[in-house]
C-alpha positions in Angstrom: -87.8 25.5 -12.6 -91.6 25.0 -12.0 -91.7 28.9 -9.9 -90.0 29.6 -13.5 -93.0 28.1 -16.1 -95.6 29.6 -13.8 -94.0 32.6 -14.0 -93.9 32.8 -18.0 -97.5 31.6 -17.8 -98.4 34.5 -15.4 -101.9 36.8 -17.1 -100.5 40.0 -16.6 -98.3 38.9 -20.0 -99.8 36.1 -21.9 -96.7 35.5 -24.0 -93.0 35.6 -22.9 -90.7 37.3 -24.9 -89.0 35.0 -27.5 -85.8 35.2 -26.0 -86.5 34.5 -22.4 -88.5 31.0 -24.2 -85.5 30.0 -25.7 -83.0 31.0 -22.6 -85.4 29.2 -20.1 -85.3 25.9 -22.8 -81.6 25.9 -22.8 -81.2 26.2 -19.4 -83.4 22.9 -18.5 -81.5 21.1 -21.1 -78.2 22.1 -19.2 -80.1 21.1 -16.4 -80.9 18.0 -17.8 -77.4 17.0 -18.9 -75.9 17.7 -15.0 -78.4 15.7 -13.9 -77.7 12.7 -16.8 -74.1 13.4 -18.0 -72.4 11.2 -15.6 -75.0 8.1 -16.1 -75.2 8.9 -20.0 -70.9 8.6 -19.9 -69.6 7.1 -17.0 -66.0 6.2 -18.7 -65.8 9.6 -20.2 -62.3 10.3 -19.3 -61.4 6.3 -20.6 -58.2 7.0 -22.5 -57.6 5.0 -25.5 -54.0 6.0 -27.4 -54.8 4.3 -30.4 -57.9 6.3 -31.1 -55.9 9.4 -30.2 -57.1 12.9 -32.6 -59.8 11.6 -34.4 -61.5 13.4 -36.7 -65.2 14.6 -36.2 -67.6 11.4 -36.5 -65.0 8.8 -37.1 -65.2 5.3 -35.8 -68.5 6.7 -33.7 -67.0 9.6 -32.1 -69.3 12.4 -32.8 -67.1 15.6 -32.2 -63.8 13.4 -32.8 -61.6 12.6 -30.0 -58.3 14.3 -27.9 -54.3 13.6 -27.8 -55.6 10.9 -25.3 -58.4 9.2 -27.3 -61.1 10.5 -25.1 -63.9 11.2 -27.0 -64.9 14.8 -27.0 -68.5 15.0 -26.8 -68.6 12.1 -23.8 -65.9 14.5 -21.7 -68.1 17.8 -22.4 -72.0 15.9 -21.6 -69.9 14.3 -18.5 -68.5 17.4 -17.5 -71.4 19.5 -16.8 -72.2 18.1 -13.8 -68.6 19.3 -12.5 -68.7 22.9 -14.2 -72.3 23.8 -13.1 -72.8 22.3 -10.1 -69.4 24.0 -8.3 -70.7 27.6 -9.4 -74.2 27.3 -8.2 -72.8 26.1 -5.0 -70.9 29.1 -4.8 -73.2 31.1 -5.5 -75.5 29.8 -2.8 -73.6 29.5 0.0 -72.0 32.8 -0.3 -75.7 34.4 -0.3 -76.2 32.4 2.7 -73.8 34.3 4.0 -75.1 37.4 3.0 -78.4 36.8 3.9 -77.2 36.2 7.5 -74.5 38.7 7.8 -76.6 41.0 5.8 -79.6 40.6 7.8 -77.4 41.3 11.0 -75.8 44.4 9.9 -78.4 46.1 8.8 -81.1 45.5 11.5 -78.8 45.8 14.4 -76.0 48.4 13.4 -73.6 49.6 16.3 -70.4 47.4 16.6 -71.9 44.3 14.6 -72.5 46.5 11.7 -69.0 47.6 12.1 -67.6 44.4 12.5 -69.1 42.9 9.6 -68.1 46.1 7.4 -64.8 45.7 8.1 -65.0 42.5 7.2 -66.2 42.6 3.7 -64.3 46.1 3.0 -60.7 43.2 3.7 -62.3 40.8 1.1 -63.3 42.9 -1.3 -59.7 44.4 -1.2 -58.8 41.1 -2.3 -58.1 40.0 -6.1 -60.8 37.0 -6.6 -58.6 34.5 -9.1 -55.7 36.1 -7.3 -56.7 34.9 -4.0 -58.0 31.4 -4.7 -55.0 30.6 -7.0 -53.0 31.6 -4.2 -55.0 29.6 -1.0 -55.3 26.4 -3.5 -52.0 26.3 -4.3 -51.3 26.3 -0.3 -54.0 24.1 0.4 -53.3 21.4 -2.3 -56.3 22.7 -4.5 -59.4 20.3 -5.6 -63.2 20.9 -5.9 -63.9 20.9 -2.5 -61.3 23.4 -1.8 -62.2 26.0 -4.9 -65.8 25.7 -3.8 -65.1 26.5 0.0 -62.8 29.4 -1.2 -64.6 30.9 -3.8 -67.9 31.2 -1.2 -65.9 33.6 1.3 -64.5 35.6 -1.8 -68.2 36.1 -3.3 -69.9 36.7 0.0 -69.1 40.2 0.4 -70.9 41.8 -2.2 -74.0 40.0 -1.2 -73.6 40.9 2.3 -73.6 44.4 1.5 -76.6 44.0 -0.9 -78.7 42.5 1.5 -77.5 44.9 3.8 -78.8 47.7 1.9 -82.0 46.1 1.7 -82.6 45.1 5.1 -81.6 48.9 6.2 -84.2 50.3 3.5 -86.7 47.6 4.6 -86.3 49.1 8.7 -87.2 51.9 8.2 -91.0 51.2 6.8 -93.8 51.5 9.0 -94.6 47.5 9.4 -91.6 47.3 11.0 -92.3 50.0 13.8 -95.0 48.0 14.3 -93.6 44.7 14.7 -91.5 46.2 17.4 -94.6 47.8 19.1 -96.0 44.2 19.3 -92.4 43.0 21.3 -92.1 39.9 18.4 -88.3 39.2 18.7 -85.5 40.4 16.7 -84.7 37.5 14.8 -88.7 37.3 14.2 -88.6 40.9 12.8 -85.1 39.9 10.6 -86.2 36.7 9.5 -90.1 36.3 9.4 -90.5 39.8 8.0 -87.7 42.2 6.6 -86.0 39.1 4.8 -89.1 37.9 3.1 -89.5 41.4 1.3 -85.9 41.5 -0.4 -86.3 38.1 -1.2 -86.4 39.4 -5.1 -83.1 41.4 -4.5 -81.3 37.7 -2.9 -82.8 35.8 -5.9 -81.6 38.1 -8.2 -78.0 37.7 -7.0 -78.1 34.5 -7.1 -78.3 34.0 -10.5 -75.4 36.9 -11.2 -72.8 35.3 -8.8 -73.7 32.1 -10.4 -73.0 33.1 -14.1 -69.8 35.2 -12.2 -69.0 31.9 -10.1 -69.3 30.0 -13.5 -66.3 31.8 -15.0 -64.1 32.1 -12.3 -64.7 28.4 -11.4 -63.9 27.5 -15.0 -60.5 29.8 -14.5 -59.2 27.9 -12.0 -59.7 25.1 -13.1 -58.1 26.1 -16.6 -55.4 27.2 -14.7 -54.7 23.7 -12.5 -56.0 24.7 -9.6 -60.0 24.1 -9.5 -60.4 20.5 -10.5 -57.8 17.4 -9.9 -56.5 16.3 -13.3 -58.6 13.4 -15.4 -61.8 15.1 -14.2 -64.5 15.6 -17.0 -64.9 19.5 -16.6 -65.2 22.3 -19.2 -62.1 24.2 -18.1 -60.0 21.3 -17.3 -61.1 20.4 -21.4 -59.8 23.7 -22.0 -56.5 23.6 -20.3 -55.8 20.3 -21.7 -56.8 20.3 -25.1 -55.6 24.1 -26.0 -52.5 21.7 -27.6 -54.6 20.3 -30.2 -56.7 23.6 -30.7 -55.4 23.4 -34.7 -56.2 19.2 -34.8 -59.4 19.0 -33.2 -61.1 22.6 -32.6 -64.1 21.2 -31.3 -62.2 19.9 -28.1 -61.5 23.2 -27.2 -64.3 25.6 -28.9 -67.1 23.4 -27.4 -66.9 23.7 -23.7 -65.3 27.3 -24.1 -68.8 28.4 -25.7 -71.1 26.5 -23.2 -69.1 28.8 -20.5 -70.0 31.9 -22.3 -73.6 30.8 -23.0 -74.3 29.4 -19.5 -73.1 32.0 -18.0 -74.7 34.4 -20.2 -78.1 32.7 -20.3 -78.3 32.3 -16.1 -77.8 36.2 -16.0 -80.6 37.4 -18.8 -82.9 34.7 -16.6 -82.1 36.4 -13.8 -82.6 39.8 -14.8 -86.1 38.6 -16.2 -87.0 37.2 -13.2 -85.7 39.9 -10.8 -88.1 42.4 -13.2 -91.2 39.4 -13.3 -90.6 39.4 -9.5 -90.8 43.1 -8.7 -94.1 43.6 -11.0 -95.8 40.8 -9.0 -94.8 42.4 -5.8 -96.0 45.6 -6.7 -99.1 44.5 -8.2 -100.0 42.5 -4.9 
C-alpha cells in the first residue's frame, strides 16, 4: 500500500484522478477490516435463537440479525478476513507459478516449452467452478483445499502471460549481451528478463485476485469452499438466501462487497499497470 500512495503522489501527475482516490480509500479500509474483523468480533458466528430475524438496529444489532440470531453486521466485518484473504492467495501462488513456469518456457523453449504448453492447453480445457466443485467434493472440501485447487486452475493463464513476456523480453539486445558475458541462465531469467515484465505479473495479480474473489465466493455459496459456521461472504449468502424477504441486509450486504471488491482490485490494477508502464518508459 505504501508503493501505492507514492505512486498517486508521483510529479509527473500532481493529482490522481477522483476515482482511483476513492478506490484506493476503500481498498485500505477492506484492508483494514481483514486485518481487525476477527479481533473486532471474535463470537461472530455465536448463535442466539431467541434473537433470531431481528429487525435492523434492534436490541443493538445494527443490520438486524439471521434465522440463527447471528448478528449480521459482526458475520460480514468477521468474514472478510475469510473472503479476501483465500483469493489473494490464489492469486499469488498461481503467479508464482507462472512466473516460474513462464520464465522456463519462454527462455529455454525446445521440449520444456512443450511440456509446459501442454500442460496449461489440459487446464485451460478445464471448466474452473466445474473442476473445483468436482475435486472438493472428492477431497472433502474446506479452505485449505479450494485455495490449493483454485491455484493450479488459475496458473495457466499466467503462465502463458509471462510466457509471452519473457519470449518478447529474449529477443532485446541486453539479453545477447548477458549471454556474451557467460552469466548463467537462471541469472539471465531471473536477475534480468523477469524484472522487466514485472508490470505485466503485477498487473495480473490484481485481475486473478478480483477473478479468484468470485469464484472463491462461488464455492463457497455452493458448500464446497468454506466448512459450515465460518464467517465468510458467500457462506452468508448461501445461508441467509432463506430470509432474503425478512432481513435483506443478510444477504444484499456481503453480495455487494463481492462485486465492489472485486471491482475496485481490478480498476486499481489497471491504474497501476498504466502508472507502472509510464514510469518505466519515462526512466
Amino acid at each position: 500500500m505504501t508503493a501505492a500512495i507514492e505512486l498517486l503522489s508521483t510529479p509527473t501527475r500532481r493529482r490522481a484522478p477522483w476515482a482511483i482516490v476513492v478506490v484506493v480509500a476503500f481498498l485500505v479500509v477492506v484492508a483494514i477490516t481483514v486485518a481487525v474483523g476477527g479481533l473486532l468480533y471474535p463470537d461472530a458466528m455465536r448463535q442466539d435463537i431467541l434473537a433470531s430475524l431481528l429487525p435492523a438496529g434492534s436490541d443493538g444489532h445494527l443490520l438486524g440479525t439471521d434465522e440463527l440470531g447471528r448478528d449480521v453486521w459482526a458475520m460480514t466485518v468477521a468474514g472478510a478476513a475469510s473472503s479476501i484473504v483465500g483469493p489473494v492467495c490464489v492469486a499469488l501462488g498461481s503467479m508464482l507459478f507462472g512466473i516460474v513456469l513462464g520464465t522456463l518456457a519462454g527462455y529455454e523453449r525446445g521440449w520444456l516449452d512443450f511440456l509446459i504448453g501442454r500442460w496449461t492447453d489440459l487446464l485451460l480445457a478445464l471448466p474452473v467452478l466445474l473442476a473445483a466443485i468436482v475435486v472438493s467434493g472428492v477431497l472433502g472440501g474446506g479452505y485449505g483445499v479450494t485455495v490449493a485447487l483454485l491455484i493450479v486452475l488459475f496458473s495457466p493463464s499466467d503462465i502463458r502471460i509471462v510466457r509471452a513476456g519473457v519470449l518478447e523480453q529474449t529477443a532485446r539486445p541486453y539479453i545477447e549481451a548477458a549471454q556474451m558475458l557467460s552469466l548463467s541462465r537462471w541469472r539471465v531469467m531471473f536477475r534480468h528478463i523477469l524484472p522487466n515484465v514485472s508490470t505485466l505479473i503485477i498487473t495480473n495479480v490484481m485481475l486473478n485476485t478480483a477473478f479468484a474473489l468470485v469464484a472463491f465466493s462461488s464455492l463457497s455459496f455452493l458448500g464446497v469452499g468454506v466448512a459450515p459456521g465460518t464467517a465468510d461472504w458467500g457462506r452468508q449468502l448461501t445461508d441467509n438466501r432463506a430470509i432474503m424477504f425478512d432481513n435483506p441486509a443478510a444477504v444484499i450486504l456481503p453480495a455487494v462487497l463481492i462485486i465492489l471488491v472485486a471491482c475496485a482490485v481490478n480498476v486499481f490494477g489497471d491504474w497501476l499497470g498504466e502508472r507502472l508502464s509510464r514510469t518505466g518508459a519515462a526512466a
